[in-house]
C-alpha positions in Angstrom: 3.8 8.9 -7.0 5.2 6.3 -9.6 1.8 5.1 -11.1 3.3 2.6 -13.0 2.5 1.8 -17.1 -1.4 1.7 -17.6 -0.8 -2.2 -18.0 0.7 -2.8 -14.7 -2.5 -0.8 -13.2 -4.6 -2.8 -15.2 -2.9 -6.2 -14.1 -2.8 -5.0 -10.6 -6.5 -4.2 -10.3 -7.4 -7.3 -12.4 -5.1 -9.2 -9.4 -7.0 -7.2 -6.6 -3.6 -5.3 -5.9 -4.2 -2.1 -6.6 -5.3 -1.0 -3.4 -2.6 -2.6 -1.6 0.0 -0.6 -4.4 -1.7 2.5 -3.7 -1.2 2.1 0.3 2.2 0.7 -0.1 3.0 4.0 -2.0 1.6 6.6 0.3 2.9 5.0 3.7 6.4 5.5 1.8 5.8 8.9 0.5 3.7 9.8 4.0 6.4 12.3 5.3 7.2 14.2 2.2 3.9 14.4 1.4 2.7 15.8 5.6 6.0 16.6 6.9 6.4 16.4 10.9 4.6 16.5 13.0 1.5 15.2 11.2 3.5 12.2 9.3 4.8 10.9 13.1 1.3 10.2 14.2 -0.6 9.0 11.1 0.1 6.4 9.3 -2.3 5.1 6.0 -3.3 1.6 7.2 -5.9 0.9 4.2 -7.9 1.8 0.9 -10.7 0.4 -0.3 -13.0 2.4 -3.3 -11.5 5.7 -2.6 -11.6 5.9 1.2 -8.1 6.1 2.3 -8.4 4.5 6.4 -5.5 6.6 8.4 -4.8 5.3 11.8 -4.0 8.0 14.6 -1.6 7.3 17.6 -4.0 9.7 19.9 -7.4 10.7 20.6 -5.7 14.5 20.6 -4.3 14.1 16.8 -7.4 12.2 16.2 -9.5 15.3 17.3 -6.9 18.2 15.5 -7.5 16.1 12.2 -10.5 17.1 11.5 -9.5 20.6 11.3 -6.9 19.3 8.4 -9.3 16.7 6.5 -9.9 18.6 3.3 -6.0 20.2 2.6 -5.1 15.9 3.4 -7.5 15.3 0.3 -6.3 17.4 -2.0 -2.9 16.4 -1.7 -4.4 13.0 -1.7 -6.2 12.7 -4.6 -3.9 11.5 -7.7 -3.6 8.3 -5.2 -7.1 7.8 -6.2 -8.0 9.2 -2.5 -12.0 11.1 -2.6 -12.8 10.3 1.3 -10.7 9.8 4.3 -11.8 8.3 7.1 -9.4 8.7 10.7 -9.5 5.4 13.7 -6.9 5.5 16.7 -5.0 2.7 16.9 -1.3 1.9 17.0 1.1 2.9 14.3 4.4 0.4 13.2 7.5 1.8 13.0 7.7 -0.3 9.8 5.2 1.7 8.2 7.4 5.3 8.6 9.9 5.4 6.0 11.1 8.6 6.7 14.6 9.5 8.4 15.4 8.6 11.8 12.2 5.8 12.2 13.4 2.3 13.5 11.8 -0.6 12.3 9.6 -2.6 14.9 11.1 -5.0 17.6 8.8 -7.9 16.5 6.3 -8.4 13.7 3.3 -10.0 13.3 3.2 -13.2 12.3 3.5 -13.6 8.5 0.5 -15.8 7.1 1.6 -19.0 5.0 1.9 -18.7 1.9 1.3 -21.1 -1.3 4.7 -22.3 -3.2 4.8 -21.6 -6.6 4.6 -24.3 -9.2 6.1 -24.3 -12.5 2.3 -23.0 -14.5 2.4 -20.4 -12.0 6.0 -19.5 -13.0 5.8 -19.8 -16.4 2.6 -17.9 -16.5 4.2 -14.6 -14.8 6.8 -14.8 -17.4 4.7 -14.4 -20.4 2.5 -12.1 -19.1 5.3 -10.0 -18.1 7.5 -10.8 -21.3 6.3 -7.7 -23.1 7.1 -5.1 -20.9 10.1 -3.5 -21.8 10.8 -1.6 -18.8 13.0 -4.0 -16.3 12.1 -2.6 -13.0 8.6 -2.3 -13.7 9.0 -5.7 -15.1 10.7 -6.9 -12.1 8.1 -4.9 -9.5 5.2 -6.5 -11.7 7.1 -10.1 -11.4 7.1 -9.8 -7.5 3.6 -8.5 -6.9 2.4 -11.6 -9.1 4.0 -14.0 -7.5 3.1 -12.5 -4.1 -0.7 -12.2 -5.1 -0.4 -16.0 -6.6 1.7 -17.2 -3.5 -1.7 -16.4 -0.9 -3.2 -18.7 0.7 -6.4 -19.7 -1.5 -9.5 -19.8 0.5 -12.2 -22.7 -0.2 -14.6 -22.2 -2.4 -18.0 -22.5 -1.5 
């Protein structure tokens, strides 16, 4: 797993990303890390304090999981992974990265998102001014911009 620099981490938790990094990661790394036929009907759907939510295409892979729970932790855990916890559902196409998936024929609908002003610009730039690496400077320029680009909710 590409963990990134210890500052990009620390950004991306500070942003309330790193999560959503770690998830990202494993649903493109899902088949090498499970292989077939496990990786065709799992997918990682969400992470929150260690819990890694996997969704499950059928009550029958939903069942045989159990049986494979603790070897999926182990190779789990430098994602930050200590509990995983199974829910049948449907699985996207645009979540399987591996060879020979198709992406979906629609997708949801995206949410709207914020425009960027010029603070918000200028702001990524310095923060990311430092890092010497480009494409870890680039990856930590989009996830910024993403993360600032939400929708804000009210405050109460």
């Amino acid at each position: 797993m590409h963990r990134g620099s210890p500052l990009f981490l620390s950004l991306l938790r500070e942003l309330g990303l790193e999560d959503r990094y770690r998830v990202d990661t494993l649903q493109r790394e899902w088949s090498a890390l499970f292989g077939e036929p496990l990786s065709l009907h799992t997918c990682p759907s969400g992470l929150k304090e260690g819990e890694l939510l996997v969704t499950v295409d059928s009550p029958l892979w939903l069942q045989q999981l159990k049986f494979f729970k603790e070897e999926m932790l182990k190779r789990l855990q430098s994602f930050g992974v200590r509990t995983i916890r199974f829910r049948h559902g449907s699985i996207y196409a645009s979540r399987r990265r591996g060879p020979g998936h198709t992406a979906p024929q629609s997708s949801p609908p995206a949410l709207p998102s914020r425009p960027l002003d010029d603070a918000d610009r200028t702001w990524i730039e310095q923060t990311i001014a430092s890092i010497a690496d480009e494409e870890l400077r680039e990856t930590l320029a989009r996830a910024m911009e993403k993360a600032l680009s939400r929708p804000r909710r009210p405050q109460r």
